[in-house]
RODO-2510 file (C-alpha; in nm, 4 decimals, decimal comma):
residues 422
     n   res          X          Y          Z
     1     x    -6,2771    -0,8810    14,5637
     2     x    -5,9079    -0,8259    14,6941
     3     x    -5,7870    -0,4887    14,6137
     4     x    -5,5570    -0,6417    14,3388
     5     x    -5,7724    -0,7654    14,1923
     6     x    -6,0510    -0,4547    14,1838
     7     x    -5,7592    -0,2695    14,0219
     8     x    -5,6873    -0,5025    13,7593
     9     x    -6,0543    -0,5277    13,7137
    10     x    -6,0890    -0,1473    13,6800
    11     x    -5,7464    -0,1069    13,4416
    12     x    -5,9253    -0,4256    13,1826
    13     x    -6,2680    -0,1946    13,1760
    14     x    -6,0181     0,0829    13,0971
    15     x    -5,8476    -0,0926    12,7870
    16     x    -6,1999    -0,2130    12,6597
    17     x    -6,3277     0,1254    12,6582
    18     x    -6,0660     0,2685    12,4591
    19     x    -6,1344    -0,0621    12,2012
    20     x    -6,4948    -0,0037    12,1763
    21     x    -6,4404     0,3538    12,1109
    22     x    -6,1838     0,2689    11,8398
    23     x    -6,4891    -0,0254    11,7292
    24     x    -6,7402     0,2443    11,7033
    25     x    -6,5389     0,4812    11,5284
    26     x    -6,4395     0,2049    11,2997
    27     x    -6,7490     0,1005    11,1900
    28     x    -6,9097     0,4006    11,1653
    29     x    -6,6146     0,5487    10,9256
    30     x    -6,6276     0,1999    10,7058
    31     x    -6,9904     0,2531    10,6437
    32     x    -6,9591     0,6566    10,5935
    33     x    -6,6321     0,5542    10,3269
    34     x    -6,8798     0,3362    10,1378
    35     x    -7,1497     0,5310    10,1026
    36     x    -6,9656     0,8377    10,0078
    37     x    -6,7350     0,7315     9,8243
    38     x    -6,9766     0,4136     9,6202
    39     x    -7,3696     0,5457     9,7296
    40     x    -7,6693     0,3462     9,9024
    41     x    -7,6911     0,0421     9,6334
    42     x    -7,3129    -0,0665     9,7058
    43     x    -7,3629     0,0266    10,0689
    44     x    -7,6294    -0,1944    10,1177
    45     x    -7,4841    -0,4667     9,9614
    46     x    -7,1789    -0,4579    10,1775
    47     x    -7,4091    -0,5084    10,5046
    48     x    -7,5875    -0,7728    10,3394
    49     x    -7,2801    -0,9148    10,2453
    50     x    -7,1557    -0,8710    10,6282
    51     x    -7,5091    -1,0453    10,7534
    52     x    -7,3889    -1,3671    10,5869
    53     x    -7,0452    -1,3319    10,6365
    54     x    -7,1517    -1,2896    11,0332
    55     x    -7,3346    -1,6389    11,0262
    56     x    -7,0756    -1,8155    10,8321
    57     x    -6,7862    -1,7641    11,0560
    58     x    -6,9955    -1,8997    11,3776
    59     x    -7,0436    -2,1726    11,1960
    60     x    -6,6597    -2,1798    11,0777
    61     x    -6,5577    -2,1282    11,4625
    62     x    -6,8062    -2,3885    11,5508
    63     x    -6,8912    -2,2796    11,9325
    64     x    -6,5019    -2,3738    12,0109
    65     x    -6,4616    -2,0020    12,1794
    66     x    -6,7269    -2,0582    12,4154
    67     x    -6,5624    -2,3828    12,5313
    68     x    -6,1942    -2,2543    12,5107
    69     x    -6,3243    -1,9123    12,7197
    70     x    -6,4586    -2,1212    12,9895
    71     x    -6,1748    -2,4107    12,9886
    72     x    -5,8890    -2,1319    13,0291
    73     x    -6,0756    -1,9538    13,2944
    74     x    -6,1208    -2,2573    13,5293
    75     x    -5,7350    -2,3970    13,4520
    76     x    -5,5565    -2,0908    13,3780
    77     x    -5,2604    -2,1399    13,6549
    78     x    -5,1928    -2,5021    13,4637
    79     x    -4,9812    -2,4077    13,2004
    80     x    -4,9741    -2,7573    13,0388
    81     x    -5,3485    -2,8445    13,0518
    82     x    -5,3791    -2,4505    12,8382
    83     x    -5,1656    -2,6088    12,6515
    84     x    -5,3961    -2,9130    12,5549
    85     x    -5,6575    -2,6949    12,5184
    86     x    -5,5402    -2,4264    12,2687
    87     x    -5,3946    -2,6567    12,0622
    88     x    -5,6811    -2,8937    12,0464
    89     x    -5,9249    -2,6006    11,9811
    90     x    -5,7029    -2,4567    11,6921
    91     x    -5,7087    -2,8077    11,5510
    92     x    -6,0910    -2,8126    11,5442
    93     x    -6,1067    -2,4713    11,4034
    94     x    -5,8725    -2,5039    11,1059
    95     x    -6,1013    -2,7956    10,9890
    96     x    -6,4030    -2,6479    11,0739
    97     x    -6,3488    -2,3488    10,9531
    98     x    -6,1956    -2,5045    10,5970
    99     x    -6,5151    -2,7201    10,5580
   100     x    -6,7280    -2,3983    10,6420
   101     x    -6,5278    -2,1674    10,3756
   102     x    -6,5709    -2,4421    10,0900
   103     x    -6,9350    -2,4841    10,1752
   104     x    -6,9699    -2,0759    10,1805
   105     x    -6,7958    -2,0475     9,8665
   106     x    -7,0526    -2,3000     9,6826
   107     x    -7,3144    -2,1163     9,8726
   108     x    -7,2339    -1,7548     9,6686
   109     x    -7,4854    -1,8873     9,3656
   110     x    -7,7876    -1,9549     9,5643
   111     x    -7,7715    -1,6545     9,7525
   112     x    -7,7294    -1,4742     9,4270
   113     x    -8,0581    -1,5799     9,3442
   114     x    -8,2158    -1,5853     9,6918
   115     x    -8,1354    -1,1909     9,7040
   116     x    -8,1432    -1,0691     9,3830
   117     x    -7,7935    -0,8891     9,3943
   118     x    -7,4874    -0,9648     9,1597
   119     x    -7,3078    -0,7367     9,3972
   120     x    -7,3950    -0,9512     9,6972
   121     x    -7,2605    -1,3217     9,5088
   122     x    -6,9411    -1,0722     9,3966
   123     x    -6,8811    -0,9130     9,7218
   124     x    -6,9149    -1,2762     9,8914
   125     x    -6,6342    -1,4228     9,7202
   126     x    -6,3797    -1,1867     9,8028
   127     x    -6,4542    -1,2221    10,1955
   128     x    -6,3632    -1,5879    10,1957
   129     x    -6,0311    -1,5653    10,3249
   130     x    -6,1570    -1,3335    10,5925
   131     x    -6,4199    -1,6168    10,6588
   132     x    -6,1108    -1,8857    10,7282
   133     x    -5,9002    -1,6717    10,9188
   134     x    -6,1740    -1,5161    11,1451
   135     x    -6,2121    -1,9015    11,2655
   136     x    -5,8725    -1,9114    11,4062
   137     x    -5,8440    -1,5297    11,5434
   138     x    -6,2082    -1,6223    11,7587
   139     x    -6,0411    -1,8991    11,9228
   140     x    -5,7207    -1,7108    12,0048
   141     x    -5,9028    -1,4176    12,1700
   142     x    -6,0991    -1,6267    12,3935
   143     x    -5,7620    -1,7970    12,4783
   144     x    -5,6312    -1,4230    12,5770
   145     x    -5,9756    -1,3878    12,7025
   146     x    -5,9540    -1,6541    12,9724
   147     x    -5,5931    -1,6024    13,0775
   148     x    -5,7367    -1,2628    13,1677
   149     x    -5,4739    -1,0899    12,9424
   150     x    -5,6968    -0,8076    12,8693
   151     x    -5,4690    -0,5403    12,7602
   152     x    -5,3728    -0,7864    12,4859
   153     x    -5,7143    -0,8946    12,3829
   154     x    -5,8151    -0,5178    12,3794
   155     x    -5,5218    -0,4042    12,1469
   156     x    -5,5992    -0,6965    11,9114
   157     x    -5,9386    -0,6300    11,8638
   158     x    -5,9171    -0,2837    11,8564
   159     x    -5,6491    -0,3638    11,5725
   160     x    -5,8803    -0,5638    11,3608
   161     x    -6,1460    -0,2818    11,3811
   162     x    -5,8150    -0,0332    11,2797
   163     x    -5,7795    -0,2117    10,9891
   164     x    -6,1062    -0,2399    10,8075
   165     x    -6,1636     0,0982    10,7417
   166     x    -5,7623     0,1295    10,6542
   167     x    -5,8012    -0,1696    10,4552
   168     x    -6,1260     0,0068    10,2668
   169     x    -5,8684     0,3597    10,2092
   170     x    -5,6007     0,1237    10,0403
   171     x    -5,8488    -0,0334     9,7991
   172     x    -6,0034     0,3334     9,7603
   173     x    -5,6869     0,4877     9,6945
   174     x    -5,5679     0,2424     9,4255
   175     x    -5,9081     0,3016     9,2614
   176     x    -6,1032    -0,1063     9,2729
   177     x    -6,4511    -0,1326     9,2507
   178     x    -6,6901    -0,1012     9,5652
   179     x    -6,8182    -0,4677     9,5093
   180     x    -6,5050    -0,5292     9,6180
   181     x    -6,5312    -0,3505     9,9681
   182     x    -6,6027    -0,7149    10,1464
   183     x    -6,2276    -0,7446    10,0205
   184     x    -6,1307    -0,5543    10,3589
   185     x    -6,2663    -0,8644    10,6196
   186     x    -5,9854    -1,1155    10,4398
   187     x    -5,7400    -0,8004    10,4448
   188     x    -5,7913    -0,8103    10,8076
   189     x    -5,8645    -1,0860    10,9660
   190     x    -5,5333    -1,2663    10,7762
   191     x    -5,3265    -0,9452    10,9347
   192     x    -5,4954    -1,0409    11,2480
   193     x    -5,4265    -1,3890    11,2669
   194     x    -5,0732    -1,2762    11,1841
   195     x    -5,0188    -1,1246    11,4779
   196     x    -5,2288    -1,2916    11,7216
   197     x    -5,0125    -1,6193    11,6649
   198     x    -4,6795    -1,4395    11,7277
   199     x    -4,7859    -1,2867    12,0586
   200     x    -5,0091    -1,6378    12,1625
   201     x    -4,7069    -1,8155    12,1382
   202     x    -4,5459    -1,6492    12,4582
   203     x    -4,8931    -1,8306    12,6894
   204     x    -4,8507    -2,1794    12,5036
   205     x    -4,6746    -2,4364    12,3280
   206     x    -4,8392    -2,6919    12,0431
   207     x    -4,8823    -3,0271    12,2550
   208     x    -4,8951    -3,3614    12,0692
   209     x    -5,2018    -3,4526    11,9586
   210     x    -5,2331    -3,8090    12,1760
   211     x    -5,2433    -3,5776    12,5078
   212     x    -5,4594    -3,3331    12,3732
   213     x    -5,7279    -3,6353    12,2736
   214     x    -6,0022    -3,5451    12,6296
   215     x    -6,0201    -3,1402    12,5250
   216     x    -6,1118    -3,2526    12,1122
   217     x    -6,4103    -3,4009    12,2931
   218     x    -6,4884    -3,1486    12,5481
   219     x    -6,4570    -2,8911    12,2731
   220     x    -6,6545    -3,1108    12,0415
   221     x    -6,9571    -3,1078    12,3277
   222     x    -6,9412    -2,7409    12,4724
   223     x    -6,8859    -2,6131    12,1104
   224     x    -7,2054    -2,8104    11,9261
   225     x    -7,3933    -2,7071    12,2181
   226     x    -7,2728    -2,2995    12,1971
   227     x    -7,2655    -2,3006    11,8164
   228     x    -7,6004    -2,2429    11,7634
   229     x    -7,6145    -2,0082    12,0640
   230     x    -7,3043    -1,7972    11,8982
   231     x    -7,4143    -1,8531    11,4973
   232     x    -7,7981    -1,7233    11,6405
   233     x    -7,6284    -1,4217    11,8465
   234     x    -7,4769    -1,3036    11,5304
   235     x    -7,7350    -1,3504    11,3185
   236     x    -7,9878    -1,1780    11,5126
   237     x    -7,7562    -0,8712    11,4897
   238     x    -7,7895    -0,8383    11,1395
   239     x    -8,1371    -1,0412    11,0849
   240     x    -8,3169    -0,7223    10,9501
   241     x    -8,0669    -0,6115    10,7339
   242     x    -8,0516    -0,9684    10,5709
   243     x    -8,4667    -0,9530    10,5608
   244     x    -8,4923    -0,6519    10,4062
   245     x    -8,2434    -0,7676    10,1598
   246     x    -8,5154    -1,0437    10,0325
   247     x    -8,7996    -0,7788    10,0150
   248     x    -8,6054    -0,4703     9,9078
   249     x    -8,3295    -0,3182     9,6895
   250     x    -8,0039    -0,2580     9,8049
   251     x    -8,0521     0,0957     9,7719
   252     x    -8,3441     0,0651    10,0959
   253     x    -8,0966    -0,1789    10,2815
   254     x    -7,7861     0,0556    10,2511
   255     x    -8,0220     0,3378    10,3871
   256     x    -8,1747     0,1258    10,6792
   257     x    -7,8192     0,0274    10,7220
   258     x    -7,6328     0,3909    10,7948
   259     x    -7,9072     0,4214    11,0922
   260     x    -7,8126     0,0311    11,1776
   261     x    -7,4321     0,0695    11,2213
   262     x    -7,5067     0,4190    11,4440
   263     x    -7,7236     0,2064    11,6653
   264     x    -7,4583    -0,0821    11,6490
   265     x    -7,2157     0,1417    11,8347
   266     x    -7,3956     0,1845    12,1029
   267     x    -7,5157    -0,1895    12,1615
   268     x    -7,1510    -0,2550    12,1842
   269     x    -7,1160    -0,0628    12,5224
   270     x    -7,1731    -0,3750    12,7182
   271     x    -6,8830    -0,5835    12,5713
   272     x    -6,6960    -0,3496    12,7242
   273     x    -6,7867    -0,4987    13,0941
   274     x    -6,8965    -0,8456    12,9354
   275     x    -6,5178    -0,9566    12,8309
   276     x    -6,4057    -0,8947    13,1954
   277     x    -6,7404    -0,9728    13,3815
   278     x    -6,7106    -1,2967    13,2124
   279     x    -6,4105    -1,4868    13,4001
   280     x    -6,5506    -1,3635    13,7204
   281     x    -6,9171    -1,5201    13,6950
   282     x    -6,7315    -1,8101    13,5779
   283     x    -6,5756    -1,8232    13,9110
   284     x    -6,8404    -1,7178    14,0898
   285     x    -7,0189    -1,9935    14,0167
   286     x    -6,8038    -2,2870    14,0177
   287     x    -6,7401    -2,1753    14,3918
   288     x    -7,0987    -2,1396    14,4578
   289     x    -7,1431    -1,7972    14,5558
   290     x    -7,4374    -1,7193    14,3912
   291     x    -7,5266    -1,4533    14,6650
   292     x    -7,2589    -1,2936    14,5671
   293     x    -7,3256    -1,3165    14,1617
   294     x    -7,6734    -1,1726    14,1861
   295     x    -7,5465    -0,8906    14,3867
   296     x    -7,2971    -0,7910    14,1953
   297     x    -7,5143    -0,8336    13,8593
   298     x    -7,7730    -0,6252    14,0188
   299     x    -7,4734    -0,3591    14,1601
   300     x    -7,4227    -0,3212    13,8053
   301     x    -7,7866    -0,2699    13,6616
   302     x    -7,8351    -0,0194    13,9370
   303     x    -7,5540     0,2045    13,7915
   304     x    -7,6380     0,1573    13,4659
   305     x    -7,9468     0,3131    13,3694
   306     x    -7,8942     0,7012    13,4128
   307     x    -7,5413     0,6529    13,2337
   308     x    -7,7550     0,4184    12,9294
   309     x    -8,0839     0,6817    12,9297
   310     x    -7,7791     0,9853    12,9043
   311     x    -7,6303     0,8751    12,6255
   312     x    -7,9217     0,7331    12,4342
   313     x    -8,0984     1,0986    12,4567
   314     x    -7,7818     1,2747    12,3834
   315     x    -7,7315     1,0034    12,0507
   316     x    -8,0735     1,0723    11,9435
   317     x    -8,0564     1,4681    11,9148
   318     x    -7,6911     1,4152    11,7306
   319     x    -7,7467     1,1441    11,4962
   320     x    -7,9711     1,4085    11,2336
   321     x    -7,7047     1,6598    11,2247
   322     x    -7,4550     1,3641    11,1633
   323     x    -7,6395     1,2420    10,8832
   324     x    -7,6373     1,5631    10,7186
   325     x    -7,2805     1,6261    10,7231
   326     x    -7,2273     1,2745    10,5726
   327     x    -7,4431     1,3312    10,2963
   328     x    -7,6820     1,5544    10,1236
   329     x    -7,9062     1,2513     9,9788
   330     x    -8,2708     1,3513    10,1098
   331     x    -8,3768     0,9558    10,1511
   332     x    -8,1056     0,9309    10,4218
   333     x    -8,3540     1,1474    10,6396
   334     x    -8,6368     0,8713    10,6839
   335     x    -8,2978     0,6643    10,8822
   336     x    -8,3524     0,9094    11,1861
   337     x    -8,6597     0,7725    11,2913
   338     x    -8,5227     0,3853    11,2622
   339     x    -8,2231     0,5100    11,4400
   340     x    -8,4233     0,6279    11,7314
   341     x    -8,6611     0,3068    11,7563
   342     x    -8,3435     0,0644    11,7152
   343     x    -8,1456     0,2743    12,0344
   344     x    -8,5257     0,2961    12,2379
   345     x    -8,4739    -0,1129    12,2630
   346     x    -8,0705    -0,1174    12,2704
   347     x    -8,0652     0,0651    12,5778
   348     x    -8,3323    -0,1107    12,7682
   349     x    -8,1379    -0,4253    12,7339
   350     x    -7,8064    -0,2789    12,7113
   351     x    -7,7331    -0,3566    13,1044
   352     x    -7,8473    -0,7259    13,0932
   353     x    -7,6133    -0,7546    12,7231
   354     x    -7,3180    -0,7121    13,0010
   355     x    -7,4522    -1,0890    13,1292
   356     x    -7,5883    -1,2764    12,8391
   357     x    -7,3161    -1,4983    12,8329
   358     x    -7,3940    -1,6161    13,1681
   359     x    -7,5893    -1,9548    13,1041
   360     x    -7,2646    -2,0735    12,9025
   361     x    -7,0781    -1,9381    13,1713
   362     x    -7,2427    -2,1054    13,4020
   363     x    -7,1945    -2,4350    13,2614
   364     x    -7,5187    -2,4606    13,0554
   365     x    -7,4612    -2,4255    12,6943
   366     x    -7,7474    -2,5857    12,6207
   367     x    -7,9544    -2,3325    12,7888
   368     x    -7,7580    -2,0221    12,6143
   369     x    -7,8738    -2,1925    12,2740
   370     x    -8,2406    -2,1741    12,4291
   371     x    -8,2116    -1,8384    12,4832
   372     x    -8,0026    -1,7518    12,1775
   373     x    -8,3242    -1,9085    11,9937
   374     x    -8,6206    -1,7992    12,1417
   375     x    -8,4906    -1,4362    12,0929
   376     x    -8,3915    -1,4919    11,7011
   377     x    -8,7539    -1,6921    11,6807
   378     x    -8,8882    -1,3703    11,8049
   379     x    -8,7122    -1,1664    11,5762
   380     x    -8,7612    -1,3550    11,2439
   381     x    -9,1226    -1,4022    11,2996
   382     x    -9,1861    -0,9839    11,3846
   383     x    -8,9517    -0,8873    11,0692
   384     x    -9,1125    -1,0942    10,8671
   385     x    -9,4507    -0,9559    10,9784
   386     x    -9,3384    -0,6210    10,9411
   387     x    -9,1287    -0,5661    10,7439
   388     x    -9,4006    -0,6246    10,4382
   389     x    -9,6248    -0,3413    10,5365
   390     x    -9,4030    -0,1082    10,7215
   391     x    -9,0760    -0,1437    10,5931
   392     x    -8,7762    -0,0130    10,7077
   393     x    -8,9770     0,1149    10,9897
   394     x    -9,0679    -0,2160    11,0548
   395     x    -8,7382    -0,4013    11,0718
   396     x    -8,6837    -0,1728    11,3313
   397     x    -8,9696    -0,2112    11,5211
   398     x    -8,9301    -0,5583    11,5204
   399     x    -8,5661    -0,5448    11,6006
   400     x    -8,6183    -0,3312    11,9457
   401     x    -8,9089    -0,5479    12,0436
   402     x    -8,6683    -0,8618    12,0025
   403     x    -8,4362    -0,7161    12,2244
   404     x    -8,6779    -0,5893    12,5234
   405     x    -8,8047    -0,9753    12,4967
   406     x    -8,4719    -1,0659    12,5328
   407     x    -8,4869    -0,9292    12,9234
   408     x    -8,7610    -1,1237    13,0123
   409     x    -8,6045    -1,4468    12,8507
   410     x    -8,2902    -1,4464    13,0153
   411     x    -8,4302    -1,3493    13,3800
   412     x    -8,6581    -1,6736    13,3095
   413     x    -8,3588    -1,8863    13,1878
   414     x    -8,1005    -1,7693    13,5170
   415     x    -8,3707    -1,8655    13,7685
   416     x    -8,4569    -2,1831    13,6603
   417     x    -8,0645    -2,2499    13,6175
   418     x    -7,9061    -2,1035    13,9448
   419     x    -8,1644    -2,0091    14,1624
   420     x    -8,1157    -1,6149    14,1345
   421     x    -8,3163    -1,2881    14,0617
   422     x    -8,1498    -1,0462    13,8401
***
């Protein structure tokens, strides 16, 4: 790497870290607001809520981020092929994600029944809007994304993770009902989308749709290859909350999910690197320097686990003392021990999280949807083993195992693809 562009490399990790911490923060204070300020029951509603929410916008973005990240990374000094491509994407997305928020909202009765919870069907409703607008706002931050404008994509996303919690104080403060907290994802993402289309419009122009015709179909092809990929990646983030929601109250998934959104935080770490190791590997491997790749990957790892073992020790010894000055409940106590058995597994995968994108990166959707799957198959069939006879306990368990598996599956998955040991 040229000095310029180790710099720029090192000032992009610098704006991601201060948007994760502002992400952590964020979702940490969203879930302390709720459950303080509405209890357990409406707490664990919300996160169920938020599990389908999570799958419903893949599906409404339809893999179209995957395809637009990699697109803008290879062609980024053509202004006028970015052009076709943004414009093409945001095309696909307003109709996908239109056909996805009409099917969602016809959805809300049958997952009424399917989880037992009026507050669930109420809370889904109001997080509709959010639903259509997140489509959009994905697409647009890959397109920042790939033009490497990561000071941008860093202040945007650390604005949509500003506003939820904000967005939770103004419905708070005018006194509305916490099944309406899901109100604050169509609150944001609509301010979001806002925004993001003023500032886009300084990287692109809208191109006629005739010259635009070869990206709908290479968008159409990456995009149903990475959308089960992305909807599975999502999903498996909030599979045992969503689980536990068909074989407990909301009261049990609102206390699994305080220790859930702690662990959360720290299983975000690696997006920090991801969103700028991503264009890189990208170029890495189009020129073929797959020496190169491994060795930096494995640079990386090497680093990482003192700095992941620190802060996982450090998290485990705070999070009890944390939990008490939330709240005084004495069920919120059992959360420390799924807290520490969530972390055990986030930080043995944390450092390979920082290249999980790297079979779509690579060119191989196909084989990110593989890997997506078998570590969601994993994770379905141990929560619903466990989950019966353990519990809480054993959504965790199942959880961590899921994502130690998830090692060994993409190690298996990058040598078969490129040849390389990481």
């Amino acid at each position: 790497m040229t000095n310029w562009l180790k710099n720029k490399f090192q000032r992009d990790v610098s704006w991601n870290v201060l948007t994760f911490a502002i992400m952590s923060v964020s979702g940490i204070a969203l879930n302390i607001l709720i459950l303080t300020k509405y209890g357990t029951e409406i707490l664990g509603a919300f996160n169920q809520v938020y599990a389908v929410y999570i799958f419903a916008s893949q599906l409404a973005v339809f893999g179209i981020y995957a395809s637009v990240l990699k697109s803008i990374s290879e062609h980024s000094e053509d202004r006028a092929v970015c052009n076709e491509i943004i414009t093409s994407a945001l095309i696909i997305g307003i109709g996908a994600g239109t056909l996805v928020s009409l099917s969602y909202y016809f959805a809300i009765p049958s997952l009424e029944r399917f989880l037992d919870s009026a507050l669930v069907a109420k809370g889904l409703f109001f997080s509709i809007v959010g639903l259509w607008c997140f489509a959009l706002n994905k697409i647009l931050l890959a397109f920042l994304n790939g033009l490497r404008q990561m000071k941008a994509f860093a202040l945007f996303t650390a604005f949509r993770y500003i506003m939820m919690p904000l967005s939770l104080l103004i419905l708070i403060f005018f006194g509305f009902p916490g099944y309406l907290s899901p109100l604050v994802f169509s609150l944001t993402e609509s301010s979001l989308l806002i925004f993001l289309l003023i500032f886009s419009f300084r990287f692109f122009s809208i191109t006629p749709i005739n010259r635009c015709l070869k990206w709908f179909r290479v968008h159409l092809l990456f995009g149903g290859k990475s959308l089960v990929g992305g909807t599975v990646t999502e999903m498996n983030s909030r599979i045992d909350v969503f689980m536990l929601g068909i074989f407990f109250n909301d009261k049990i998934v609102g206390i699994y999910s305080l220790a859930a959104i702690f662990a959360e935080g720290f299983a975000q770490i690696p997006v920090i690197f991801q969103v700028n190791y991503n264009p890189l590997l990208t170029k890495f491997v189009i020129s073929k320097r797959f020496e190169e790749l491994s060795l930096t990957i494995k640079t990386f790892l090497k680093k990482w686990t003192s700095f992941a073992l620190i802060i996982t020790s450090l998290a485990v010894l705070i999070y009890p003392l944390l939990v008490k000055l939330i709240s005084n409940d004495p069920e919120l106590v059992i959360s420390w021990a799924v807290f520490v058995i969530l972390v055990t597994g986030i930080m043995i995968r944390s450092g390979y999280a920082v290249f999980w994108e790297l079979p779509s990166q690579s060119g191989y959707p196909g084989h990110q949807t593989i890997l997506i799957m078998l570590v969601i198959g994993s994770n379905i069939l141990l929560n619903y083993l466990l989950i019966p006879t353990w519990g809480i306990y054993g959504a965790a368990i199942a959880t961590s195992i899921s994502f130690i598996l998830s090692i060994f599956y993409l190690k298996l998955i990058i040598k078969k693809l490129l040849n390389i040991v990481i």
